[in-house]
C-alpha positions as CSV (number, residue, x, y, z in Angstrom):
1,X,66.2,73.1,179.2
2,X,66.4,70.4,176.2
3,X,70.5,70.7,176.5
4,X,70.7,70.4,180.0
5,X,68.8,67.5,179.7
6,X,70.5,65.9,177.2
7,X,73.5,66.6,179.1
8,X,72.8,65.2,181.8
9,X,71.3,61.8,180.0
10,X,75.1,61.6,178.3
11,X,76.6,62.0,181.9
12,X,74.3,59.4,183.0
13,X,75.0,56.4,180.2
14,X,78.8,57.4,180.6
15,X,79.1,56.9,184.2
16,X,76.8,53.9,183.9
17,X,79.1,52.1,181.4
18,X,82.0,52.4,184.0
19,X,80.1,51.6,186.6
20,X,79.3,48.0,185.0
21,X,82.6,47.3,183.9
22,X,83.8,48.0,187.4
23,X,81.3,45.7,188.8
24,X,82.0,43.0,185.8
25,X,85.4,43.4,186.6
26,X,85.1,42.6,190.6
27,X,82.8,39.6,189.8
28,X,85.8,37.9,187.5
29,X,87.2,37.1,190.7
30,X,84.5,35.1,191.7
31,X,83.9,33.3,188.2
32,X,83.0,29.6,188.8
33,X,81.6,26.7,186.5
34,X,79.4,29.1,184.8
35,X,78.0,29.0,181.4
36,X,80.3,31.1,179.1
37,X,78.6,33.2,176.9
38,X,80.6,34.2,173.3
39,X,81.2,37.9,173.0
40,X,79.2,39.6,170.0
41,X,81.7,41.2,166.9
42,X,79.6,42.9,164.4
43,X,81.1,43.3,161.0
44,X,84.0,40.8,161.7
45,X,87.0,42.0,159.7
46,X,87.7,38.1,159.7
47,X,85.6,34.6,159.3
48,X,88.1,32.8,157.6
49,X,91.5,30.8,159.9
50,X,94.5,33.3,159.0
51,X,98.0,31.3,158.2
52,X,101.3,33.5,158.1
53,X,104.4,31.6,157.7
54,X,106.8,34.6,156.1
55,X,106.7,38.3,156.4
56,X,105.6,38.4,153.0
57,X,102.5,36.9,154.0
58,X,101.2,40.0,155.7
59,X,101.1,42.1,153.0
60,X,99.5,39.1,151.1
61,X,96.7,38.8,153.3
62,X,96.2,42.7,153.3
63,X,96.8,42.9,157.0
64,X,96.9,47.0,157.7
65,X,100.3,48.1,159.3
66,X,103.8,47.7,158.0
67,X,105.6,45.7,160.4
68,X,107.3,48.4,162.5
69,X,107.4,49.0,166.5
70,X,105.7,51.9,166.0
71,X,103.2,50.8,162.7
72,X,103.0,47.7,163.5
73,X,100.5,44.8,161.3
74,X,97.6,44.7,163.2
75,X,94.6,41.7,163.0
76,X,91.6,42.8,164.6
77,X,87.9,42.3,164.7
78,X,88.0,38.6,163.6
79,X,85.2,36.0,164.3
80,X,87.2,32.7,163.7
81,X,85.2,29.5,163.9
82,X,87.0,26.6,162.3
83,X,87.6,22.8,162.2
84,X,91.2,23.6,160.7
85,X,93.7,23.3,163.4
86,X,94.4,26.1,163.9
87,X,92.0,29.7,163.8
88,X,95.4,32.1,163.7
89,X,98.8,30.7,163.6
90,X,101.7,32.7,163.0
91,X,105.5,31.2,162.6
92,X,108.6,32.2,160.9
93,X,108.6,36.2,161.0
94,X,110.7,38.5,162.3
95,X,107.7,42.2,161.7
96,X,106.0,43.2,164.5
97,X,102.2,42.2,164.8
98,X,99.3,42.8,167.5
99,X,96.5,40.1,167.7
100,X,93.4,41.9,169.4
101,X,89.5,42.1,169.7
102,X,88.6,39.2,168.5
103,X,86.8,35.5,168.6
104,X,88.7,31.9,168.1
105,X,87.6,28.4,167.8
106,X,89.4,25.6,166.6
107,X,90.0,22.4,167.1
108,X,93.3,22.4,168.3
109,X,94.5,25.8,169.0
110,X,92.7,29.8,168.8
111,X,96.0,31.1,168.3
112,X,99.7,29.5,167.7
113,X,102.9,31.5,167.5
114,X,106.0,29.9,166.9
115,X,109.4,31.3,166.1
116,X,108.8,35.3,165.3
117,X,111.3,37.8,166.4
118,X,111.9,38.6,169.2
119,X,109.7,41.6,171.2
120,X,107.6,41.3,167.7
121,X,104.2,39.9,169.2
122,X,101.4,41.6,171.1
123,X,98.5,39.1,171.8
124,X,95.4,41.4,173.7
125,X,91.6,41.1,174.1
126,X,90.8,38.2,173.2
127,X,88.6,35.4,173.6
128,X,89.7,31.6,172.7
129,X,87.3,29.2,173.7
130,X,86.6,25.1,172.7
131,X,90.5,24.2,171.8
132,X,89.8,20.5,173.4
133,X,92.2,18.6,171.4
134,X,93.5,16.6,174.5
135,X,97.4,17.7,175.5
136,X,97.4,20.1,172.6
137,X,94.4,22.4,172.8
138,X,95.6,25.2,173.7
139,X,93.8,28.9,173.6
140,X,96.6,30.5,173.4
141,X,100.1,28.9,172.2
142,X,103.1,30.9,172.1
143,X,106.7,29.0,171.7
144,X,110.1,30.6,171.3
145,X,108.5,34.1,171.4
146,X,111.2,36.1,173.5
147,X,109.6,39.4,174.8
148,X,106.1,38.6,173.9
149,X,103.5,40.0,175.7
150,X,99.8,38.0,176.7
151,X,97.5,40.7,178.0
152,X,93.5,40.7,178.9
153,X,92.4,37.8,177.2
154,X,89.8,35.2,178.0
155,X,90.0,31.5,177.5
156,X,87.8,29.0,178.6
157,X,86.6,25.3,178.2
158,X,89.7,24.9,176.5
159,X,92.5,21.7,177.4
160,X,94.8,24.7,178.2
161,X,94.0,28.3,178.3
162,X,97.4,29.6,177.6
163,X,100.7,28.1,177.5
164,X,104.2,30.3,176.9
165,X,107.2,27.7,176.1
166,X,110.5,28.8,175.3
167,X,110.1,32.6,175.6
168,X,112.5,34.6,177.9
169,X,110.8,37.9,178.8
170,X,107.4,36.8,178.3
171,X,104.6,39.2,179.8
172,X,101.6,37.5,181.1
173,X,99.5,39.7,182.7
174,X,95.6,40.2,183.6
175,X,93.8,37.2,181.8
176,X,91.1,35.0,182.5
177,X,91.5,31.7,182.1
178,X,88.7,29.5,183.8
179,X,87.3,26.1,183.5
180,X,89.9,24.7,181.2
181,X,90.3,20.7,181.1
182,X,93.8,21.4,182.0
183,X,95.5,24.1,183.2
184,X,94.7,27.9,183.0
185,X,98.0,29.2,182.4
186,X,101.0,26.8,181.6
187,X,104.9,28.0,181.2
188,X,107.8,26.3,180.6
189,X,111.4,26.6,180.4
190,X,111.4,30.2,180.3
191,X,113.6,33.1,182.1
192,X,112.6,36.4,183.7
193,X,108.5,35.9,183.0
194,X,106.0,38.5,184.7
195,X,103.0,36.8,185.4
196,X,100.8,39.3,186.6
197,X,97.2,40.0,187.9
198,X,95.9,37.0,186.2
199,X,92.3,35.7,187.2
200,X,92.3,31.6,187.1
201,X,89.5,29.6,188.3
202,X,87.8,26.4,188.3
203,X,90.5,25.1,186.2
204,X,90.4,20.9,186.5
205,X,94.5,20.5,186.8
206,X,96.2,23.6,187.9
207,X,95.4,27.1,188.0
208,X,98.9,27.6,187.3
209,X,101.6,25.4,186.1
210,X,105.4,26.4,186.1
211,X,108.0,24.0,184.8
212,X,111.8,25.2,184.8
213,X,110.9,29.1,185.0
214,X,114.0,30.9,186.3
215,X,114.3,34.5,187.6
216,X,110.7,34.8,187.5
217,X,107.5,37.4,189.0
218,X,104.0,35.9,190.0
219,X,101.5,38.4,191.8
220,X,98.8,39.8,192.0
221,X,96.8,36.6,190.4
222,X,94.0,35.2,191.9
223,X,94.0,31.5,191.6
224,X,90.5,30.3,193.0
225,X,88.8,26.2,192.4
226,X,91.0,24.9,190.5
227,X,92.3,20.8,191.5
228,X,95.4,22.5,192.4
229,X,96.2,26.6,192.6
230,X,100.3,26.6,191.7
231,X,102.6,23.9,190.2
232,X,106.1,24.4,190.0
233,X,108.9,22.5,188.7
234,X,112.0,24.0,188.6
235,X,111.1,27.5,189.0
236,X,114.5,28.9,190.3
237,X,115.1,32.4,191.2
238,X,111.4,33.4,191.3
239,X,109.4,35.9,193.4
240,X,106.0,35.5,194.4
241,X,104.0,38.2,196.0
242,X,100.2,38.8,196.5
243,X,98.6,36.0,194.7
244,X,95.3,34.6,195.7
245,X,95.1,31.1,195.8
246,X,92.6,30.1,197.3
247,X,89.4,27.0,197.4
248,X,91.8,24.8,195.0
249,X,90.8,21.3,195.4
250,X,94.3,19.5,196.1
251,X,97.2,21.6,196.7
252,X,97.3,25.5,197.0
253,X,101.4,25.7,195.7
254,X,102.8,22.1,194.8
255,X,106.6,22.6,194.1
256,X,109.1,19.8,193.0
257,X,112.9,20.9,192.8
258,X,111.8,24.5,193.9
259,X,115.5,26.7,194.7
260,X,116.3,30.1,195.5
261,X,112.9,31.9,195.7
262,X,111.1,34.0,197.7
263,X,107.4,33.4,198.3
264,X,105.9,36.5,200.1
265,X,102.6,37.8,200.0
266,X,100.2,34.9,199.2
267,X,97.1,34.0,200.2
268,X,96.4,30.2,200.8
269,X,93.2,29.4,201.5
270,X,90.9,26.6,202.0
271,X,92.8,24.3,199.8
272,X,91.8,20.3,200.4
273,X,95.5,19.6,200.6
274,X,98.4,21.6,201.6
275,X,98.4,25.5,201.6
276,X,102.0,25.4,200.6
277,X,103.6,21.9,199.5
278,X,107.7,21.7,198.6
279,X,109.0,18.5,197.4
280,X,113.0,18.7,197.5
281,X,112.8,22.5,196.8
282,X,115.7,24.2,199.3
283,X,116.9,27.4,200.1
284,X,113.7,29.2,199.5
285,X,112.5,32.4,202.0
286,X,108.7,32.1,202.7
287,X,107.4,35.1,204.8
288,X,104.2,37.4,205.1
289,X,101.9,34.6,203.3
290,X,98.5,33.9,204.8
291,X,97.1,30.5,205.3
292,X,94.0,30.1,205.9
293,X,91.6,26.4,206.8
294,X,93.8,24.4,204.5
295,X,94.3,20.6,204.9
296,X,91.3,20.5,207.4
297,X,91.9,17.0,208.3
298,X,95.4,17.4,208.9
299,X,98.2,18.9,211.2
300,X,99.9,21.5,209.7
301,X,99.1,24.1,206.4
302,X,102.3,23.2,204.9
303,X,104.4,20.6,203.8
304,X,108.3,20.7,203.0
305,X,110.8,18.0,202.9
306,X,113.7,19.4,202.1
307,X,117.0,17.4,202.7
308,X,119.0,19.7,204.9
309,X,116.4,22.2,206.0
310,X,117.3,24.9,204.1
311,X,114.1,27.0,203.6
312,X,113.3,30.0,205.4
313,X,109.7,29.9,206.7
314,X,110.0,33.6,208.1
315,X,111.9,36.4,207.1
316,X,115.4,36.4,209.1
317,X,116.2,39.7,208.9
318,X,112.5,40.9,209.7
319,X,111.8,38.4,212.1
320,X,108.6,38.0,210.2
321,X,106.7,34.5,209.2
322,X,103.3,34.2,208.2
323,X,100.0,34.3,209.2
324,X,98.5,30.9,210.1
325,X,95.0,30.6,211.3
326,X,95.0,27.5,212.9
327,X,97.8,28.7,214.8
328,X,96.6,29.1,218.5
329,X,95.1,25.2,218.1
330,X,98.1,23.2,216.8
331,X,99.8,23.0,220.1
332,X,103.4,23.3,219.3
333,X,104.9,26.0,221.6
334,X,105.0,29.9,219.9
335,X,106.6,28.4,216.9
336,X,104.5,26.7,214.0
337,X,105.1,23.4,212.9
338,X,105.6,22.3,209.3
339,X,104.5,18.5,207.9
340,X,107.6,17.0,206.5
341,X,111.1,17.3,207.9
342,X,110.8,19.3,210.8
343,X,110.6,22.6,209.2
344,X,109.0,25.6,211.6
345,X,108.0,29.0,210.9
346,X,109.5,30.6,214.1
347,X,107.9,34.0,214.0
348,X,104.1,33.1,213.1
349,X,101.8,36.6,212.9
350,X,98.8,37.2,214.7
351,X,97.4,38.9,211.9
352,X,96.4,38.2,208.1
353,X,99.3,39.7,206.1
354,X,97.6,39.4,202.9
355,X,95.0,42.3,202.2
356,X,91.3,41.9,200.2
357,X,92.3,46.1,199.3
358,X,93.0,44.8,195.6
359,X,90.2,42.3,195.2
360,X,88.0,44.7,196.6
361,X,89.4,48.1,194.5
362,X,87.2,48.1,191.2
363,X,84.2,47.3,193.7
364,X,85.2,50.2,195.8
365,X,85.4,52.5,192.5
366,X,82.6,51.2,191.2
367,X,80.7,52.5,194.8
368,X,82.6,56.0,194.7
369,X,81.1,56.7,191.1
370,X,77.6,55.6,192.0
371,X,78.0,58.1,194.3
372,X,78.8,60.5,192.4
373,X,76.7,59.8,189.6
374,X,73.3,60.0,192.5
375,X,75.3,63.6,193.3
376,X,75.1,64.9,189.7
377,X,71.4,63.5,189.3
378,X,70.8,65.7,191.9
379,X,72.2,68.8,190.4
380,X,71.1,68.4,187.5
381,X,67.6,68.2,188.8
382,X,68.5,70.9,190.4
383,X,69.4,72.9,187.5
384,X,66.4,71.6,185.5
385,X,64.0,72.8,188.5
386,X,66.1,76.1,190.3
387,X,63.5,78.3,189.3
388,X,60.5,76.5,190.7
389,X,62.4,75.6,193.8
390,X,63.3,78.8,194.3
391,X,59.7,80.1,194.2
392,X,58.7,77.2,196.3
393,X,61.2,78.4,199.2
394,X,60.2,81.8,199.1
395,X,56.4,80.8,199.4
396,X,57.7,78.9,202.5
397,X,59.8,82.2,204.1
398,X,56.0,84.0,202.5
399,X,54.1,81.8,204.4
400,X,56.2,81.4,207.7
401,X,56.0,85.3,208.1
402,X,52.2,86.0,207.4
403,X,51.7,82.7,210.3
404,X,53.7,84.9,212.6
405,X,51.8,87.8,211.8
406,X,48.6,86.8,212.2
407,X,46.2,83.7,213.3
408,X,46.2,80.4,211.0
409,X,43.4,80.7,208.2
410,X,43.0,77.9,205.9
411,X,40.7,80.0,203.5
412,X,44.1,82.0,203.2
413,X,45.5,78.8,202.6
414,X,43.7,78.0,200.2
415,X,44.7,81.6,198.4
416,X,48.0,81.2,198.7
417,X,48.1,78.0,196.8
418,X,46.2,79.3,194.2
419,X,48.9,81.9,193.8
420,X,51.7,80.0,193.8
421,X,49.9,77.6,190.9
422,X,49.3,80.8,189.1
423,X,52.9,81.9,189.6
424,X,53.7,78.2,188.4
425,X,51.8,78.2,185.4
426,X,53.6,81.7,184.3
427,X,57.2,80.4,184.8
428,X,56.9,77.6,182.8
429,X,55.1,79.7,179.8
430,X,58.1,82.1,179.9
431,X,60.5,79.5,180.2
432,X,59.2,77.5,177.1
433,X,59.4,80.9,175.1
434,X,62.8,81.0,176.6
435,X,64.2,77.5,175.2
């Protein structure tokens, strides 16, 4: 009985932990201006601000790994708090090197990589907080840095929480960057980036801010509170599908000189200003986007002033625009009008096109494994108790049978509970001599 038991405990904590990091994980789409609280890292490998300016240095600093794809140097477990410049910075190698699971503070940037190798750096799980420096404190810095890759880390109350420069191929993908002074995530002058699944809210600039980002990926973010969701400059060549952008004080998508790109999928939603605001930005598709109670004092969702009317604000081949929920109000035939040029989407939907399936996932998981974990408590119990149960049920079908046989007595009642105690009493003796 003592093993099923502890069994079943072992179940229970392990279903538990993933049942709280499925709920933690939903609620980091809700973050606001809360306090943030600095994770714990027992036994830090690392107190003191790590400079490498040569391969060499690696091996100097006894960094475990040797520099290759598949053994690459690895710093881990650090707890960095520093009034140096810098709490890691990294420039002028060519090895291969993961930053991960740890803690930065400094006061001008956590972590700064400049000019490594290219698809030589791995940046994961970390947290960089209180880079303030103003227009140079940056969580995470990473410049001329082809192929590197930025994955699950958390910055906050920083100027900037990340910014890529100069770095073709760079991988962005599921951070959290929230309540910066700045902007969550900055890039710049960068070809074919993924920036992917990212959580950034109640940033004071932009949630995200592009500048000359060609051939480009954006979805799947959720850009929430922030004075304006998405800032680009430049960014030719560029899809963007299934981000949410959404409660942004100023603009949902602000972009200046915005050419070639396809803008499917989004979610625009009660943004102060426009949903969806092109300056000069032409030939450009916009389709199956979702706008929803932006620019409440004004006409239209959407802005676009492009000189010869070039954008697309459905998809032609489809027949497809997007879904405007002010739609049925704004008085302008079957065809929704756009602030600027005279821009319409011609094939509005009647429907949102933008699911809450992927906001909603890790909560729907973490429901399915309560579930299941109530289910196994009930077997296990089950397990624990079959014996007694079992006895119960056939004093019930005992019981059922003499009342059918013969007149209700309660002094036989009375008997009858005295012999299932007894019976009780002896199955639990034998079963401690068992276990």
């Amino acid at each position: 009985m003592q093993k099923k038991f502890s069994l079943f405990i072992i179940t229970t904590l392990i279903l538990s932990t993933f049942l709280i990091n499925t709920i933690t994980l939903y609620s980091e789409a809700n973050l606001g201006r809360s306090s943030f609280t600095k994770p714990v890292i027992n036994a830090p490998l690392y107190t003191n601000p790590i400079n490498i300016t040569m391969d060499l240095d690696f091996d100097i600093l006894g960094i475990p790994g040797n520099g290759t794809v598949d053994d690459p140097y690895i710093i881990e477990y650090f707890n960095i708090t520093t009034y140096d410049s810098y709490g890691i910075y990294i420039t002028g190698t060519t090895k291969h090197f993961i930053i991960q699971n740890g803690y930065v503070e400094a006061l001008n940037t956590g972590i700064r990589i400049v000019n490594v190798g290219q698809n030589t750096t791995i940046v994961r799980n970390c947290t960089s907080f209180g880079n303030t420096r103003p227009y140079s404190g940056y969580g995470i810095y990473i410049n001329s840095a082809d192929q590197c890759k930025i994955i699950n880390n958390t910055c906050s109350e920083n100027d900037t929480g990340i910014r890529v420069y100069l770095s073709d191929d760079a991988v962005v993908e599921r951070n959290i960057c929230f309540v910066n002074e700045l902007d969550g995530i900055k890039v710049s002058l960068c070809n074919f980036a993924q920036i992917k699944e990212n959580t950034l809210v109640a940033n004071d600039d932009e949630g995200l801010d592009l500048y000359f980002v060609f051939n480009s990926t954006i979805e799947d973010n959720i850009i929430s509170n922030n004075r304006r969701g998405l800032y680009l400059d430049h960014p030719l060549f560029s899809n963007f599908t299934l981000n949410q952008i959404e409660r942004n004080d100023m603009y949902g998508l602000y972009a200046d000189d915005m050419n070639y790109c396809n803008v499917t999928s989004n979610r625009f939603a009660e943004n102060e200003g426009y949903g969806l605001d092109l300056h000069y930005s032409d030939y450009n598709q916009i389709y199956h986007n979702s706008f929803i109670s932006n620019n409440l004092d004004g006409e239209s969702q959407a802005y676009d002033n492009s000189i010869d009317l070039s954008n697309f604000w459905y998809d032609p081949q489809a027949e497809t625009g997007n879904y405007w929920n002010d739609f049925k109000n704004n008085g302008f035939s079957y065809k929704y009008k756009i602030d600027g040029r005279g821009e319409v989407d011609m094939f509005p939907l009647n429907e949102d096109m933008v699911p809450y399936e992927h906001i909603y996932s890790n909560l729907v998981l973490g429901i399915v494994l309560f579930t299941y974990l109530v289910l196994l408590t009930v077997f296990f119990y089950y397990r624990m108790r079959k014996e007694e149960l079992q006895l119960r049920i056939r004093r019930y079908k005992y019981r059922k049978k003499q009342r059918e046989e013969r007149p209700f007595d309660k002094d036989y009642e009375k008997l009858l509970e005295k012999e299932f105690d007894k019976g009780r009493e002896k199955l639990f003796t034998e079963s401690d001599k068992r276990y």
